[in-house]
mmCIF file of the N, C-alpha and C atoms, coordinates in Angstrom:
data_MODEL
# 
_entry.id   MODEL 
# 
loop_
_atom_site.group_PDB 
_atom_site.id 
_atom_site.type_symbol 
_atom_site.label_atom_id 
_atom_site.label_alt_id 
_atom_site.label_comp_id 
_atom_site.label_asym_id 
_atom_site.label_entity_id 
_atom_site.label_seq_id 
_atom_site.pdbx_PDB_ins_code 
_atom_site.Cartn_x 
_atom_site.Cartn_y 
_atom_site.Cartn_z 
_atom_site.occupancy 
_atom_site.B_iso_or_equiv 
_atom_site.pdbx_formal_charge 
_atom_site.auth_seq_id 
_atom_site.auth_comp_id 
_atom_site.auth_asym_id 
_atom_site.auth_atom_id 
_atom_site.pdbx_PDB_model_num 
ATOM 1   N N  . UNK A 1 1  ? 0.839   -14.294 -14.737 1.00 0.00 ? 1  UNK A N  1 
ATOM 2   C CA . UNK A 1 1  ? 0.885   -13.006 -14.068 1.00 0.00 ? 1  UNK A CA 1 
ATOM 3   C C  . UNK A 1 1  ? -0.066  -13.019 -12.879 1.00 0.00 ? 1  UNK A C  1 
ATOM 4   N N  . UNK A 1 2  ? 0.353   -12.450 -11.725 1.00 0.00 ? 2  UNK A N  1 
ATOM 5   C CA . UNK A 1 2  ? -0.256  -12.889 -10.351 1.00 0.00 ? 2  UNK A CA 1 
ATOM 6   C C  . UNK A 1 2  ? -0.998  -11.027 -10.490 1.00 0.00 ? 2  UNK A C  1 
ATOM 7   N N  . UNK A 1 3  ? -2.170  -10.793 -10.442 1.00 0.00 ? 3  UNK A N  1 
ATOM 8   C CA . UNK A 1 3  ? -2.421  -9.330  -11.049 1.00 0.00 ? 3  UNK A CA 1 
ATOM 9   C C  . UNK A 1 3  ? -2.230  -8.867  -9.448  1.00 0.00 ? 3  UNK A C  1 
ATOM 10  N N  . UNK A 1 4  ? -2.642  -9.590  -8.483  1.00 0.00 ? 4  UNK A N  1 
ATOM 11  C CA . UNK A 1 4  ? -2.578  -8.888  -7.160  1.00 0.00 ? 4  UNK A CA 1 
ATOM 12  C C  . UNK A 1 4  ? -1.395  -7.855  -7.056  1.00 0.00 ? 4  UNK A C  1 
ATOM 13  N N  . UNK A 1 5  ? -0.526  -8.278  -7.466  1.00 0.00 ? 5  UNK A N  1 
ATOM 14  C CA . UNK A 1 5  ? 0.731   -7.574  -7.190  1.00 0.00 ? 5  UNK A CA 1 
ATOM 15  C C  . UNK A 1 5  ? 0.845   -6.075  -8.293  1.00 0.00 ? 5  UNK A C  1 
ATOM 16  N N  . UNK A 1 6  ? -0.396  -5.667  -8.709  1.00 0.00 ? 6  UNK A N  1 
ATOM 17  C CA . UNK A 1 6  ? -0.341  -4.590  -9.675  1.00 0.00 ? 6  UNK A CA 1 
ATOM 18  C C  . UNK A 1 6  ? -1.748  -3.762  -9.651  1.00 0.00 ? 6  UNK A C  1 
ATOM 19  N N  . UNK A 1 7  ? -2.478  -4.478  -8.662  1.00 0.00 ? 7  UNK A N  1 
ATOM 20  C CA . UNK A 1 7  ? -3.802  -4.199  -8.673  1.00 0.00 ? 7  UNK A CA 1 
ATOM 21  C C  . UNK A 1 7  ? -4.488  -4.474  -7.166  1.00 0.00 ? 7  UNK A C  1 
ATOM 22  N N  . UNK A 1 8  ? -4.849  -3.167  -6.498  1.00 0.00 ? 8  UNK A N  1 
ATOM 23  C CA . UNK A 1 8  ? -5.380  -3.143  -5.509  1.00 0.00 ? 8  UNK A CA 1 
ATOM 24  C C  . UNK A 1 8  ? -6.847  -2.309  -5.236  1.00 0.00 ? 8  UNK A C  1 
ATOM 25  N N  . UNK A 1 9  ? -7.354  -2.173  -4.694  1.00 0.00 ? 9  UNK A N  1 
ATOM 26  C CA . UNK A 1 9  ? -8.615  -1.048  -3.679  1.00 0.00 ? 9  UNK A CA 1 
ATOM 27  C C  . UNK A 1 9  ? -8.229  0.090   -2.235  1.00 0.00 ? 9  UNK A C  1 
ATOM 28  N N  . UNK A 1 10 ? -7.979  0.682   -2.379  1.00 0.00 ? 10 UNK A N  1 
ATOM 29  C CA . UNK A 1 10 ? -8.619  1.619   -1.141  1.00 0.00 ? 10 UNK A CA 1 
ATOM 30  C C  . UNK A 1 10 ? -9.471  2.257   -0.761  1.00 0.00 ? 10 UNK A C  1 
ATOM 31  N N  . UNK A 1 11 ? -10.299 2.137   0.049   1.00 0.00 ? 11 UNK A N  1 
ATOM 32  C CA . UNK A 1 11 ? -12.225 3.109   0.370   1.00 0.00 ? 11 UNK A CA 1 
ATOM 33  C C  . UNK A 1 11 ? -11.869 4.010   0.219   1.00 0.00 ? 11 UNK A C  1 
ATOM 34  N N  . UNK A 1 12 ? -9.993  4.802   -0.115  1.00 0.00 ? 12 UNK A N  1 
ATOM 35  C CA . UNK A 1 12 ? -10.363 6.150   0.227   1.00 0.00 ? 12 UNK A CA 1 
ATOM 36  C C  . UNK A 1 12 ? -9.726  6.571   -1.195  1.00 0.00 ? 12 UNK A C  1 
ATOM 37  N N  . UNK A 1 13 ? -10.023 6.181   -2.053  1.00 0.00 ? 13 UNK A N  1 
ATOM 38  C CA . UNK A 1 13 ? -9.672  6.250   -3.479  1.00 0.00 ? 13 UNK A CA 1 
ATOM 39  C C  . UNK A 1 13 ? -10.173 5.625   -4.462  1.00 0.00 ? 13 UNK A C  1 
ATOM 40  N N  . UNK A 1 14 ? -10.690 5.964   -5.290  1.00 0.00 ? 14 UNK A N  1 
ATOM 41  C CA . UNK A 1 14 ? -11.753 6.056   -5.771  1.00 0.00 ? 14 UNK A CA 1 
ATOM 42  C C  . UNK A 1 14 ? -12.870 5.017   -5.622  1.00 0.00 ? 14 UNK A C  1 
ATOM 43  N N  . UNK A 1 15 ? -13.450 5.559   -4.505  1.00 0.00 ? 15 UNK A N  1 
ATOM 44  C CA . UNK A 1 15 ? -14.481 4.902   -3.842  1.00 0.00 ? 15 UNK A CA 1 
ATOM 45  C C  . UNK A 1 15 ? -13.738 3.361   -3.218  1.00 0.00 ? 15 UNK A C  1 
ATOM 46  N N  . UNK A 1 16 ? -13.128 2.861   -3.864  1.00 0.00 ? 16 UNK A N  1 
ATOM 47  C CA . UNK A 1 16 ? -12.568 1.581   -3.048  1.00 0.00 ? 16 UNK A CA 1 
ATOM 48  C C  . UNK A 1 16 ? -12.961 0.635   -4.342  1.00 0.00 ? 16 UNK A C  1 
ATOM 49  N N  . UNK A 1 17 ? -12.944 1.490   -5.456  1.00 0.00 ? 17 UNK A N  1 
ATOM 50  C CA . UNK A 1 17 ? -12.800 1.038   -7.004  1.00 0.00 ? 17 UNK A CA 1 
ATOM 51  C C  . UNK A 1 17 ? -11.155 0.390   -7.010  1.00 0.00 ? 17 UNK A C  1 
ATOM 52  N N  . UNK A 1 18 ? -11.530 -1.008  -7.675  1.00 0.00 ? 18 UNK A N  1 
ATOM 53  C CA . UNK A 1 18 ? -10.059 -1.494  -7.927  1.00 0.00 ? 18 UNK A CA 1 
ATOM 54  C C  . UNK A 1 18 ? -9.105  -0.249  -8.765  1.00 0.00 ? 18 UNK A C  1 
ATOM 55  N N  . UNK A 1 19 ? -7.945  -0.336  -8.575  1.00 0.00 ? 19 UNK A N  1 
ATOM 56  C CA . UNK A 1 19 ? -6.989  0.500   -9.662  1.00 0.00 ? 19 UNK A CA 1 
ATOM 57  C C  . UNK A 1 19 ? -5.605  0.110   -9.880  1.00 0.00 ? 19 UNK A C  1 
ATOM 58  N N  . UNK A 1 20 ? -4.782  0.229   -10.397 1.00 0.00 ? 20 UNK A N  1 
ATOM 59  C CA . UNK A 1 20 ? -3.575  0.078   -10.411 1.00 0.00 ? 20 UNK A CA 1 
ATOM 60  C C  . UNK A 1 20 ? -2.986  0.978   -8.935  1.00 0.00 ? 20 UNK A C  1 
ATOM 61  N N  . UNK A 1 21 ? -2.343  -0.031  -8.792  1.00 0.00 ? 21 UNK A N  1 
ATOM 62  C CA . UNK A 1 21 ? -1.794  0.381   -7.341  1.00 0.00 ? 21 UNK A CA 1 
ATOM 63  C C  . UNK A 1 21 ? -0.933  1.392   -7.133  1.00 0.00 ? 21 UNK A C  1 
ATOM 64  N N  . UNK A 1 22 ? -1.001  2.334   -6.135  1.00 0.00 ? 22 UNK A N  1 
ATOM 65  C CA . UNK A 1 22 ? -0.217  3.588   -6.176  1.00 0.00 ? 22 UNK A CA 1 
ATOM 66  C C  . UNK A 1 22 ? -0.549  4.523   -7.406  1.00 0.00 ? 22 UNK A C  1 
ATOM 67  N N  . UNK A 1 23 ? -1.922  4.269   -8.209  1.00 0.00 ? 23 UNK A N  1 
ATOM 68  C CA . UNK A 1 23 ? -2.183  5.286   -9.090  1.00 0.00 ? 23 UNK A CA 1 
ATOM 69  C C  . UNK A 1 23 ? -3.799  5.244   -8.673  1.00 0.00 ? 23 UNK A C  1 
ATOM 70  N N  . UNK A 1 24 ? -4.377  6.712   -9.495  1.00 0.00 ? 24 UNK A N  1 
ATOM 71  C CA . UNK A 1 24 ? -6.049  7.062   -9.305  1.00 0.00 ? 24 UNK A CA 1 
ATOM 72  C C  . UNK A 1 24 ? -6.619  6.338   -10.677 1.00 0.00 ? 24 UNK A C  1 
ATOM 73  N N  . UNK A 1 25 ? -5.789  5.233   -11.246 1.00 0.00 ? 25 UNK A N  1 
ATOM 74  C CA . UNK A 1 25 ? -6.416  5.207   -12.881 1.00 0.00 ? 25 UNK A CA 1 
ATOM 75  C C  . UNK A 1 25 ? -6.987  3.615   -12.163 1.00 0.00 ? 25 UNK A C  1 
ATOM 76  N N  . UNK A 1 26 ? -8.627  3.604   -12.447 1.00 0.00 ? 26 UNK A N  1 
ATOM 77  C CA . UNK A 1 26 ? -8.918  2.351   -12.104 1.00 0.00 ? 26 UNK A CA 1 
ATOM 78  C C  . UNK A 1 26 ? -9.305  1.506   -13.107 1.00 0.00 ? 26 UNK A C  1 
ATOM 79  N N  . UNK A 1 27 ? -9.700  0.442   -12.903 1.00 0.00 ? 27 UNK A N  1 
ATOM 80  C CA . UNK A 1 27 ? -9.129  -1.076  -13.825 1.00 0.00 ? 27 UNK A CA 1 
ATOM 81  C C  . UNK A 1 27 ? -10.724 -0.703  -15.223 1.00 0.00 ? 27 UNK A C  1 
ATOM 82  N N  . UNK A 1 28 ? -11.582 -0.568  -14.224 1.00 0.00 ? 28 UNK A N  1 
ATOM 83  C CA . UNK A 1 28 ? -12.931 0.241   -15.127 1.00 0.00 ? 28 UNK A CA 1 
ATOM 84  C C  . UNK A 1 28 ? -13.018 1.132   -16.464 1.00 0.00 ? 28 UNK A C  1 
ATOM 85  N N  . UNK A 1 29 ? -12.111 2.411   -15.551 1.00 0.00 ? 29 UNK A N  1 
ATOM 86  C CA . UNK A 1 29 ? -11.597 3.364   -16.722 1.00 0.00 ? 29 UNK A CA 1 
ATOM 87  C C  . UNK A 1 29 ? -10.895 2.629   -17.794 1.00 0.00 ? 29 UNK A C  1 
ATOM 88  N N  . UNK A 1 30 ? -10.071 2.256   -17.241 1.00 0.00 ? 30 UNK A N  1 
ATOM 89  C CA . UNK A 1 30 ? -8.274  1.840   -18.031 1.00 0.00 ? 30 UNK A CA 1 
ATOM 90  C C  . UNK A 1 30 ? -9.439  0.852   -19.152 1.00 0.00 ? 30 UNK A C  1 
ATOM 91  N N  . UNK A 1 31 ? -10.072 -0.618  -19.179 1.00 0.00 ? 31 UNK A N  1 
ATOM 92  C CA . UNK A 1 31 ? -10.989 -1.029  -19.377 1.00 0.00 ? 31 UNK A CA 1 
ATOM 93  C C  . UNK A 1 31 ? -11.994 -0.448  -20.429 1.00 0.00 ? 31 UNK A C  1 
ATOM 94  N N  . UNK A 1 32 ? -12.550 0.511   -19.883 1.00 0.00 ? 32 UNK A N  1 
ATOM 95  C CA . UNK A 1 32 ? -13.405 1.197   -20.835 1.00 0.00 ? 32 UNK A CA 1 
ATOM 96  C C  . UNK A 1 32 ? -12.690 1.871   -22.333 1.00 0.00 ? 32 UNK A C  1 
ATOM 97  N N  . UNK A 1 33 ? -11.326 2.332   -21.902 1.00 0.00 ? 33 UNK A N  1 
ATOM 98  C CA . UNK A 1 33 ? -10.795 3.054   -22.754 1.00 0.00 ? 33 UNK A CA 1 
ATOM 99  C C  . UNK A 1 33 ? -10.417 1.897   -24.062 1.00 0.00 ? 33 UNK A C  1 
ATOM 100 N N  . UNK A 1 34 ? -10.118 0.421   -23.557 1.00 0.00 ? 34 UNK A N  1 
ATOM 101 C CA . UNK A 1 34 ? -10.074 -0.171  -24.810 1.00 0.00 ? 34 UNK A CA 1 
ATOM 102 C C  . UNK A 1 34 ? -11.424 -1.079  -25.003 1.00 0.00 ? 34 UNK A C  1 
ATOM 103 N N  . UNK A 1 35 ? -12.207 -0.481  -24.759 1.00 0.00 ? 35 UNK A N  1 
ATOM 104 C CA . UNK A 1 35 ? -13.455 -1.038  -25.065 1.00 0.00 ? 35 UNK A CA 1 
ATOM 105 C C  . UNK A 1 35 ? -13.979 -0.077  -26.224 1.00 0.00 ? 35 UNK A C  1 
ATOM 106 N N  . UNK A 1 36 ? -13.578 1.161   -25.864 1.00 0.00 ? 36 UNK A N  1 
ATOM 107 C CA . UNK A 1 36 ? -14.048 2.239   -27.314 1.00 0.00 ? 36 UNK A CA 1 
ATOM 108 C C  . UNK A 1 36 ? -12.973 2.428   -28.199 1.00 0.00 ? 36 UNK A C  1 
ATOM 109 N N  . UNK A 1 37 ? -11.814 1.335   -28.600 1.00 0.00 ? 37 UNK A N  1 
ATOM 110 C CA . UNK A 1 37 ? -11.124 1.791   -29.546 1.00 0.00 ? 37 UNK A CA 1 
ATOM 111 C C  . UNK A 1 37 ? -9.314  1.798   -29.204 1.00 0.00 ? 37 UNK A C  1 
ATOM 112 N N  . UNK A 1 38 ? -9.232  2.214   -28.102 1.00 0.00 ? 38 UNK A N  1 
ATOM 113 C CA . UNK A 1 38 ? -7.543  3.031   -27.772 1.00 0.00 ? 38 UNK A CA 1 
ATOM 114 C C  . UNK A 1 38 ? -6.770  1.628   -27.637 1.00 0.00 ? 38 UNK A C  1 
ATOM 115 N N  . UNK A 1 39 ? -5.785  1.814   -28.128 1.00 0.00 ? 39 UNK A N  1 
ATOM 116 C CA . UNK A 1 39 ? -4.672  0.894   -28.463 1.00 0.00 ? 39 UNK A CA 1 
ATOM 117 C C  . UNK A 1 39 ? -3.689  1.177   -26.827 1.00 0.00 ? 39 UNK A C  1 
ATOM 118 N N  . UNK A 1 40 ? -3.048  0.238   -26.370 1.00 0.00 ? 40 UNK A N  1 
ATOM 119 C CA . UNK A 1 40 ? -2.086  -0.212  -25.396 1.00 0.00 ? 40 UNK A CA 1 
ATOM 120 C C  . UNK A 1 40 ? -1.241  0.922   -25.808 1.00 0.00 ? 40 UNK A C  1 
ATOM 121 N N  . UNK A 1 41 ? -0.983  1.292   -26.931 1.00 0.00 ? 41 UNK A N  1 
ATOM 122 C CA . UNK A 1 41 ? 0.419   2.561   -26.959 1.00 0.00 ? 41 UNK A CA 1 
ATOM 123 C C  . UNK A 1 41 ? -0.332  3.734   -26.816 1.00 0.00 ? 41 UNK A C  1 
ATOM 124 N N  . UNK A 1 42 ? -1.546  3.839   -27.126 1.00 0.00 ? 42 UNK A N  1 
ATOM 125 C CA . UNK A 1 42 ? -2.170  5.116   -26.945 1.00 0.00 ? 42 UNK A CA 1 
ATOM 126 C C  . UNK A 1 42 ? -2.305  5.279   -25.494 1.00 0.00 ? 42 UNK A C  1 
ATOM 127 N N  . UNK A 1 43 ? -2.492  4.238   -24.686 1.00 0.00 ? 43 UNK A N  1 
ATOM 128 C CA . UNK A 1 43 ? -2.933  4.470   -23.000 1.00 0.00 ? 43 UNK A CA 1 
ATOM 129 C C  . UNK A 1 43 ? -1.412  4.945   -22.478 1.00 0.00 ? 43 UNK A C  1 
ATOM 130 N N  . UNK A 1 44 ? -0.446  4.025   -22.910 1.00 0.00 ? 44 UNK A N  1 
ATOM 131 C CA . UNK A 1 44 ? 0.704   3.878   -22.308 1.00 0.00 ? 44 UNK A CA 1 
ATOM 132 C C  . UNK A 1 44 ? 1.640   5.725   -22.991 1.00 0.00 ? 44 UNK A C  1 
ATOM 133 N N  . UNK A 1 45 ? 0.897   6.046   -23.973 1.00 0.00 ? 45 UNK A N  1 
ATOM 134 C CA . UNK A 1 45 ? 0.961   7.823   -24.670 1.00 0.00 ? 45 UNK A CA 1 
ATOM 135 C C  . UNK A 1 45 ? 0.863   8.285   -23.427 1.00 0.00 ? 45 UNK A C  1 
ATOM 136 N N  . UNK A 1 46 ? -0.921  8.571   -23.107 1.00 0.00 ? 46 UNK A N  1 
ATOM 137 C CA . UNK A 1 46 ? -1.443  9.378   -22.827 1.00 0.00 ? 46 UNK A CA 1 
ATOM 138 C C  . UNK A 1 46 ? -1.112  9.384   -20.830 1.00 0.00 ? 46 UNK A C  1 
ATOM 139 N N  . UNK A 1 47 ? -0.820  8.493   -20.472 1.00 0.00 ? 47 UNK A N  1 
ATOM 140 C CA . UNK A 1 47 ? -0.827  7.871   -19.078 1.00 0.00 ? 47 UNK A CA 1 
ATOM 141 C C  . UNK A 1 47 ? 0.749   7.257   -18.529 1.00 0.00 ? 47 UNK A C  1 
ATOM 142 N N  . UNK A 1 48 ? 1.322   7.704   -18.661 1.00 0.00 ? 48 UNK A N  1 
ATOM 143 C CA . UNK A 1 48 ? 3.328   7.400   -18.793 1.00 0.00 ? 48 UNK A CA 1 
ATOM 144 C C  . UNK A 1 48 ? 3.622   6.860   -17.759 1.00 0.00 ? 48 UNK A C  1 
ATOM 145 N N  . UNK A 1 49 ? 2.579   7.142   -16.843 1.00 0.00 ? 49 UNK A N  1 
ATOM 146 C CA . UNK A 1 49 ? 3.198   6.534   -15.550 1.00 0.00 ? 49 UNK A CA 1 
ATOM 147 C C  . UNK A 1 49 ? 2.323   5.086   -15.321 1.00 0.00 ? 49 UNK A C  1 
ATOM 148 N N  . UNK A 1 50 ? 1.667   4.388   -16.367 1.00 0.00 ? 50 UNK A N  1 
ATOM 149 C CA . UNK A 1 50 ? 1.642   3.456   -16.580 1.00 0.00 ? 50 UNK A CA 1 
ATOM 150 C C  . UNK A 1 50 ? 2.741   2.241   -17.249 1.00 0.00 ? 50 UNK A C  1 
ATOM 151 N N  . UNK A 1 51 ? 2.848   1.104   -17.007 1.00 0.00 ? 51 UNK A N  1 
ATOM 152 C CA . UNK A 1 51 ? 3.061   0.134   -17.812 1.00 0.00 ? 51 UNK A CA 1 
ATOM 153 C C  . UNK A 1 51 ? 2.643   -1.178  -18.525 1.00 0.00 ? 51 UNK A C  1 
ATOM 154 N N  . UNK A 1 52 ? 3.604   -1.122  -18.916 1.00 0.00 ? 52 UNK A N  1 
ATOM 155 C CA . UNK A 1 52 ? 3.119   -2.547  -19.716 1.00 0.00 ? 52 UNK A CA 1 
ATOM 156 C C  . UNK A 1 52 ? 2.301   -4.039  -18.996 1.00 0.00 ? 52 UNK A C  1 
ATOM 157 N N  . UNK A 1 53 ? 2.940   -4.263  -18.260 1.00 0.00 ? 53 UNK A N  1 
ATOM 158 C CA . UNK A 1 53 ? 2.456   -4.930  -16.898 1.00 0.00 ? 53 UNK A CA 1 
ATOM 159 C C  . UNK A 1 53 ? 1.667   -4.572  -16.267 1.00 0.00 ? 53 UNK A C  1 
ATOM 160 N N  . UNK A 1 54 ? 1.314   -2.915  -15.746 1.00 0.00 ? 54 UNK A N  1 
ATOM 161 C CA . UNK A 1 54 ? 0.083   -2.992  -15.019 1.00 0.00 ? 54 UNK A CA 1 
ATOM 162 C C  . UNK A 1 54 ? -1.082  -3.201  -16.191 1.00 0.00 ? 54 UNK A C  1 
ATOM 163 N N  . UNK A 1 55 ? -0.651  -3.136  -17.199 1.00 0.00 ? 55 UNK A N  1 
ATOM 164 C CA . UNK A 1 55 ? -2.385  -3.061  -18.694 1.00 0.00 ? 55 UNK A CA 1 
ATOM 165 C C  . UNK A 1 55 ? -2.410  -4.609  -18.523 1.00 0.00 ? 55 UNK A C  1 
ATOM 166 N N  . UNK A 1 56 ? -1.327  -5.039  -18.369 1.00 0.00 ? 56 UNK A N  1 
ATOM 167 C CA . UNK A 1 56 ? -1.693  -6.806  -18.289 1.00 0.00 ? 56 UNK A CA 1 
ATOM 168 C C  . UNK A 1 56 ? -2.303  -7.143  -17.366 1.00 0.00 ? 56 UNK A C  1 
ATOM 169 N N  . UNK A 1 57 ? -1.860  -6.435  -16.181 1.00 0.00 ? 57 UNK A N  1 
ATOM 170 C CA . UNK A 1 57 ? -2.899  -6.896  -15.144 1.00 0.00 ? 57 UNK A CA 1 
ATOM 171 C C  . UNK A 1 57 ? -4.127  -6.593  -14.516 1.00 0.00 ? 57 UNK A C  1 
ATOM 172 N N  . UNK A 1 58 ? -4.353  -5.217  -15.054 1.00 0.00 ? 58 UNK A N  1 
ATOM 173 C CA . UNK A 1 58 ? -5.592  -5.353  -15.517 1.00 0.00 ? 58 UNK A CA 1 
ATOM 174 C C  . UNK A 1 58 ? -6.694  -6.174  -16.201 1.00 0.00 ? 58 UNK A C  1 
ATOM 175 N N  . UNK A 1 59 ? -5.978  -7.097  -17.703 1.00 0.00 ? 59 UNK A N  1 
ATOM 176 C CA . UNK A 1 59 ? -6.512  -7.972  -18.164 1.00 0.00 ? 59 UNK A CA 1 
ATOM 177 C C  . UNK A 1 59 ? -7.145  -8.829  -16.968 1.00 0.00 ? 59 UNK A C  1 
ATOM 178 N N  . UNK A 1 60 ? -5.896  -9.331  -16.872 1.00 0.00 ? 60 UNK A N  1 
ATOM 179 C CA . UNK A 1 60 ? -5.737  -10.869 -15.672 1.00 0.00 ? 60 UNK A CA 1 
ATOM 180 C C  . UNK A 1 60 ? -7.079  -10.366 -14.693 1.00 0.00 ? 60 UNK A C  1 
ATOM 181 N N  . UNK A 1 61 ? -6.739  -9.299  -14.287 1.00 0.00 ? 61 UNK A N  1 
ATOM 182 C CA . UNK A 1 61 ? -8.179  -8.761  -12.799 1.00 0.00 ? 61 UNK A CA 1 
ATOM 183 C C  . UNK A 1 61 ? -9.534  -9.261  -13.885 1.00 0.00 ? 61 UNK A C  1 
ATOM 184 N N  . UNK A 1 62 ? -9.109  -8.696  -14.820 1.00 0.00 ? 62 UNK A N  1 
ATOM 185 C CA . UNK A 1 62 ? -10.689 -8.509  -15.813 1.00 0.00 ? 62 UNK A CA 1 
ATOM 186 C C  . UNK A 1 62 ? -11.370 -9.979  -15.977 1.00 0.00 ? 62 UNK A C  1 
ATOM 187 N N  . UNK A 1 63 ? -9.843  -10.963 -17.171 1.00 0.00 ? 63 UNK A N  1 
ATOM 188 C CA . UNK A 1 63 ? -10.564 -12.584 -16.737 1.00 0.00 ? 63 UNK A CA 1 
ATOM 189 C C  . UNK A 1 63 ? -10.888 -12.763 -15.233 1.00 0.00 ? 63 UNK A C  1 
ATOM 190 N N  . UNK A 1 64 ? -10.214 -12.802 -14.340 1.00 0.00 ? 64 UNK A N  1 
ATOM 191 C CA . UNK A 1 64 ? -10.668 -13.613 -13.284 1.00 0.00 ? 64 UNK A CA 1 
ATOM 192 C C  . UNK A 1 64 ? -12.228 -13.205 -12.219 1.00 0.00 ? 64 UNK A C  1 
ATOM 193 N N  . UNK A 1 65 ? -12.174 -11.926 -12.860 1.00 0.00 ? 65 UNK A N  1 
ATOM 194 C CA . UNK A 1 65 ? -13.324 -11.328 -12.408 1.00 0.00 ? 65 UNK A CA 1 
ATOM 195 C C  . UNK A 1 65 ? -14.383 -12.011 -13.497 1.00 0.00 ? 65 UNK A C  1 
ATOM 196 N N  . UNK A 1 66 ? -14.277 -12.032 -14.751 1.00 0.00 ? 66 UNK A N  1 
ATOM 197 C CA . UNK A 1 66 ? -15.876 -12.494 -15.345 1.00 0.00 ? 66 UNK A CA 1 
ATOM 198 C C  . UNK A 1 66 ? -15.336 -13.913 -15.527 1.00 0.00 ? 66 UNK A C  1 
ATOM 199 N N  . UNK A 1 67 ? -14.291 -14.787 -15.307 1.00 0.00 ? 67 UNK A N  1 
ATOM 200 C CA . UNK A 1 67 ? -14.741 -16.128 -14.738 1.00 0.00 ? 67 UNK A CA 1 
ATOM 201 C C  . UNK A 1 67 ? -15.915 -16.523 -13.667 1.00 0.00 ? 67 UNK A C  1 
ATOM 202 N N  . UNK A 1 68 ? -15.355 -15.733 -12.664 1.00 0.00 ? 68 UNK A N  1 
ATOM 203 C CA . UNK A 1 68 ? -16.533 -15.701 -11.786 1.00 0.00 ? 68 UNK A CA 1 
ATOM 204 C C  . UNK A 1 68 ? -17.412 -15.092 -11.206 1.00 0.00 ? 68 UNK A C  1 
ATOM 205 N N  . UNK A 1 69 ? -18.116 -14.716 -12.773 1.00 0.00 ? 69 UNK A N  1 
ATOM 206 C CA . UNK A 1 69 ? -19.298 -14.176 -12.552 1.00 0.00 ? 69 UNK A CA 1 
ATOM 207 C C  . UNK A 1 69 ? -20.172 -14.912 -13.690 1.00 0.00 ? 69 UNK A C  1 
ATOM 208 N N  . UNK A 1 70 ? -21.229 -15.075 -13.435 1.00 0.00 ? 70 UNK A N  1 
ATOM 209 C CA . UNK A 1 70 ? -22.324 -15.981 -14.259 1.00 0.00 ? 70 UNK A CA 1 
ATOM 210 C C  . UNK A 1 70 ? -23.525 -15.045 -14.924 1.00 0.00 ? 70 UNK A C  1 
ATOM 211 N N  . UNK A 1 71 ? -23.662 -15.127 -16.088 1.00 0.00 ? 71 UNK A N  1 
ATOM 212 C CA . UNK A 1 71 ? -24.969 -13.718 -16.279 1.00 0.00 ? 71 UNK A CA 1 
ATOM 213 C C  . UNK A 1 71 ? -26.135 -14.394 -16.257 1.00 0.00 ? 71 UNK A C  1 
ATOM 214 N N  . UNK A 1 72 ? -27.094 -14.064 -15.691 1.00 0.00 ? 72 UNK A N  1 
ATOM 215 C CA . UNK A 1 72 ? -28.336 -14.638 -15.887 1.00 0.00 ? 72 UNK A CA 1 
ATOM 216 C C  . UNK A 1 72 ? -29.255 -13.209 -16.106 1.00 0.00 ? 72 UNK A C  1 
ATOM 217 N N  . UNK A 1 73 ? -30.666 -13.795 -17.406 1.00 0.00 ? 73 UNK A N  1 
ATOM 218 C CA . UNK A 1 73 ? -31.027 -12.751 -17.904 1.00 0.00 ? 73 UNK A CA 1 
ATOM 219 C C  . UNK A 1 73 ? -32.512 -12.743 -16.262 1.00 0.00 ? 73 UNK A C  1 
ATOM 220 N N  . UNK A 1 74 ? -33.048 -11.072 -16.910 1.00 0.00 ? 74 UNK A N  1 
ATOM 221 C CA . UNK A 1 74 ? -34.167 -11.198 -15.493 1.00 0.00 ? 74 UNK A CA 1 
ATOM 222 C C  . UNK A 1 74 ? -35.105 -12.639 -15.366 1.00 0.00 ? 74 UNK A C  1 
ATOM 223 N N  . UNK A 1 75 ? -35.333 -13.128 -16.926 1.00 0.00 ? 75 UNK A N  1 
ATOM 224 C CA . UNK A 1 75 ? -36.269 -14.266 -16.499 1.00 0.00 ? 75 UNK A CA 1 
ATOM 225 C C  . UNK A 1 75 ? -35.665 -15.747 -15.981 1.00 0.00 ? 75 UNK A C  1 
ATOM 226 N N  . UNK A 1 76 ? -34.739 -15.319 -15.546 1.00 0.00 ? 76 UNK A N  1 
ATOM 227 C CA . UNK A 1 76 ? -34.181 -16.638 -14.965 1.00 0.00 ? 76 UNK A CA 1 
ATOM 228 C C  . UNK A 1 76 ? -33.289 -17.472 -15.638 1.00 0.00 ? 76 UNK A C  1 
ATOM 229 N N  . UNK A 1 77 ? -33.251 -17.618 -17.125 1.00 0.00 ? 77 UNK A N  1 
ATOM 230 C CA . UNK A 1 77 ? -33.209 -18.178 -18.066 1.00 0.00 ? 77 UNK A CA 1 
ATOM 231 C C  . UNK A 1 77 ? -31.654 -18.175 -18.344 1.00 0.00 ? 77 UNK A C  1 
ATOM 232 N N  . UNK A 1 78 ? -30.697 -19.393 -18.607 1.00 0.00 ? 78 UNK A N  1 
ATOM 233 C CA . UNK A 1 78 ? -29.454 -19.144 -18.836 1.00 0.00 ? 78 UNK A CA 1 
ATOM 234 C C  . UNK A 1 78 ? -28.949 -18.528 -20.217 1.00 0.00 ? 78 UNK A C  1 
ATOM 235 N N  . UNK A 1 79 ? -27.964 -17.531 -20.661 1.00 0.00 ? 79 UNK A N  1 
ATOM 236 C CA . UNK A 1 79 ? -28.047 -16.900 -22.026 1.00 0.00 ? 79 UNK A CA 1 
ATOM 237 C C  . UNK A 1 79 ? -27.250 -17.899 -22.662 1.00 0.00 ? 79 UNK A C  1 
# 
């Protein structure tokens, strides 16, 4: 899944926070919501004008975003 094609930014929406494209629901929110619990049918309930494909590509944004990112704690130290 190529997520570009489901997942964009504009500065003039929400803040220039990634989101599903042509919607205000950004990859953060969408993200957070199954971080506390909500199941793919509950988002795809509550949010209709979502799909199946954009929750995937969200994923895809999500790996390729903490592929490349590296955590290092304040003391320098690798975790």
């Amino acid at each position: 899944m190529d997520w570009h094609d489901y997942i964009d930014s504009d500065p003039n929406v929400i803040g220039g926070k990634p989101r599903v494209k042509g919607t205000r629901m950004g990859v953060a929110f969408l993200l957070e919501l199954f971080a506390v619990g909500w199941t793919q049918e509950q988002v795809l309930e509550n949010y209709p004008h979502l799909t199946v494909e954009d929750l995937r590509a969200v994923f895809a944004f999500a790996h390729d975003a903490a592929a490349d990112t590296r955590l290092v704690p304040e003391n320098g130290a690798d975790i």
